[in-house]
N, C-alpha and C positions, 0 to 999 in steps of 0.2 A: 188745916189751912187758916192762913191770919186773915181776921177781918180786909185788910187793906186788898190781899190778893186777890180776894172775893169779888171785892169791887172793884180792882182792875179788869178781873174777867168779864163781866157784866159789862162791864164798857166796851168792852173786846168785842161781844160777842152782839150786843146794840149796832155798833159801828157795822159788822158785816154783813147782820141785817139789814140795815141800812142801806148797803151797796147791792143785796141781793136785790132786795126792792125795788131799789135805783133801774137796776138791770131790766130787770121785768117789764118796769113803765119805759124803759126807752125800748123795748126789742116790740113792743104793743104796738107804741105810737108810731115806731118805723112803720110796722108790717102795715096801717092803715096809711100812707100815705106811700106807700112803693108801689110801683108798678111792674107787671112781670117782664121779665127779657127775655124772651122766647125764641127759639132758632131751632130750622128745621136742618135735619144730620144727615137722615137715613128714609126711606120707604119701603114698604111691602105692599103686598095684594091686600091687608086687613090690619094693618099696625104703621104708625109712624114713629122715628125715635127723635126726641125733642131736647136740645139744653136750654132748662130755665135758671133764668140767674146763675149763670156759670156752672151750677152743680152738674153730675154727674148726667149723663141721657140716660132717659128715661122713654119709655114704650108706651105708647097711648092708641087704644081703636078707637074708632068711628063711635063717637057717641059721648066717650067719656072724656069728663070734666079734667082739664089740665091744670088751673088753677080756681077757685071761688070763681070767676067771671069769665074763664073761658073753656070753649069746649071744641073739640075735633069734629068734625060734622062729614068731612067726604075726602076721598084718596085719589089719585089717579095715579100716570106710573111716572110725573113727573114735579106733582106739588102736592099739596095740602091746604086744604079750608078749614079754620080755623074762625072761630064766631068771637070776637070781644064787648063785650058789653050789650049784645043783639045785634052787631057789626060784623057782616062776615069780610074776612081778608084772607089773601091765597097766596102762599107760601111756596117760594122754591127751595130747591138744595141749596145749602150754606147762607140763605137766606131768613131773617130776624123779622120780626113781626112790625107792622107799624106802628107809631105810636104819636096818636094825633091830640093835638094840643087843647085844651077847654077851654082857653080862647076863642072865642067868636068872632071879632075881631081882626086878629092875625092869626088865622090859626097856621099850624106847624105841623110837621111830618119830620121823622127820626128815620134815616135808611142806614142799615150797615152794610159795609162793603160784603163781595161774595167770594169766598175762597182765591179768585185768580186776583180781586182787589177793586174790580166794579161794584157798581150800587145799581140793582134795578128793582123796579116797582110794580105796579097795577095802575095802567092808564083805563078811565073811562071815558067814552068817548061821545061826545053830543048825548049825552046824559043814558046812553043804551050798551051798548057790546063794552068789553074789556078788554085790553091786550096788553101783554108782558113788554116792559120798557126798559130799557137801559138810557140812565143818563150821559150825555153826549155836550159839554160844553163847548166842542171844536163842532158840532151841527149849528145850522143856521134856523133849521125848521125842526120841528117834530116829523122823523121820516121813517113815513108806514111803506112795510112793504106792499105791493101789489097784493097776494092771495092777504094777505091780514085786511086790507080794506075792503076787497071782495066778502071776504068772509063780515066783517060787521056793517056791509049793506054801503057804504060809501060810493058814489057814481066816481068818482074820481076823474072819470075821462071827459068829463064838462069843465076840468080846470084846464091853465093854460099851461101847454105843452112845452116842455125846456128837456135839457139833454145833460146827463155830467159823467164828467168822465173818472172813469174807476179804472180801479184794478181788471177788472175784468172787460175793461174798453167803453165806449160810451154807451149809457143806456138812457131809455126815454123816462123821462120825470113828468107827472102833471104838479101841477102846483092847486093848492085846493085850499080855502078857510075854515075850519072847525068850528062852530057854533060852541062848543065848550070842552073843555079837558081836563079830567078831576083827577087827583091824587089824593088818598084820605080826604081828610074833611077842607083841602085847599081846591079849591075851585077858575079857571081861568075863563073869557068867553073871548069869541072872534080867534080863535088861533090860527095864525097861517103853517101846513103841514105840505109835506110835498112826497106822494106815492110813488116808489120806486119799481121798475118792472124788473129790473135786474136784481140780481143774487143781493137780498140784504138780509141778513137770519133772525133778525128781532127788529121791532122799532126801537128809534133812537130819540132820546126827550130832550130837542136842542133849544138852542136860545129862543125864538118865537114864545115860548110858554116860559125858561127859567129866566129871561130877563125881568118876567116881572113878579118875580119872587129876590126874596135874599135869601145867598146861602152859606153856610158856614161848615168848615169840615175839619173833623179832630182824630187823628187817627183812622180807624175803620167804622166811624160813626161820620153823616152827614143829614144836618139839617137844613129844611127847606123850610122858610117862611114868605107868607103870606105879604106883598107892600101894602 
């Protein structure tokens, strides 16, 4: 082989090194600044199946680490808790993990939609009990059903008494103020809510608490910020 072709291969083979390299230091630096995208699929008595970051589902029990920073911690027969960074969050079917902003400031919450095309969350309430929420732009109030407010200690029946009419004919409403109602790391105080005694099957998270956020929605992604 001639001189010349020598060094053309040597160039060749610098050059690909080069790109290997290349490669390496950008798949690092991604992997340090990604966060996982988590979605809950499937449940059992002892295993939950998970897609992170689009890959494949994947089976995880009670205990073990799903990514560096999170772990599966407890099962029931209709979600999953999941720990992030020493945060635990609780997980329905077709339901995505939160993912709360490092902003202090404005912070922010990521919801994906749920199989039929809703986004629901994890409300806390007056800083104590949780209840599963479904966002509701066409609600006026955040509206807890009767046994849901019962169950997290709310008198309810000291608000004032109004009536609305449903599908299933009129039922009695109190109207009641929240001392606060948190989503991830977004925080609201004074929220006006209104407990429903008639057939309502989740709370619904209406304008009283998302007018004073802004929200944005892309697809089967919606984010909630903080004004």
């Amino acid at each position: 082989m001639s001189q010349s072709k020598r060094d053309i291969l040597n160039i060749v083979e610098k050059i690909l090194l080069a790109i290997q390299l290349s490669a390496c230091l950008t798949l690092s630096f991604s992997g340090v600044a990604h966060a996982a995208d988590i979605k809950l699929v499937s449940l059992s008595s002892e295993k939950a199946l998970f897609i992170i970051d689009g890959k494949a589902p994947k089976a995880f029990a009670i205990g073990s680490a799903m990514t560096p920073d999170t772990k599966l911690t407890a099962l029931d027969h209709s979600s999953a808790t999941i720990e992030v960074s020493g945060k635990k969050q609780v997980l329905y079917l077709g339901q995505a993990a939160l993912a709360p902003s490092a902003n202090s400031k404005n912070p922010s919450v990521t919801l994906n939609a749920s199989e039929m095309g809703h986004f629901f969350t994890q409300l806390q309430i007056n800083g104590g009990s949780q209840t599963r929420a479904m966002i509701d732009t066409g609600a006026s109030f955040v509206a807890i059903p009767a046994n849901e407010a019962q169950r997290m200690g709310l008198d309810y029946k000291k608000g004032r008494l109004s009536y609305s009419n449903t599908a299933n004919g009129i039922v009695p409403t109190y109207l009641i103020q929240l001392d606060s109602v948190k989503v991830g790391d977004i925080e609201v105080f004074q929220v006006q809510a209104s407990v429903h005694e008639g057939p309502l099957p989740v709370t619904l998270l209406g304008n009283s608490f998302l007018k004073r956020l802004s929200m944005s929605k892309d697809g089967d992604r919606m984010v909630l910020t903080k004004k």
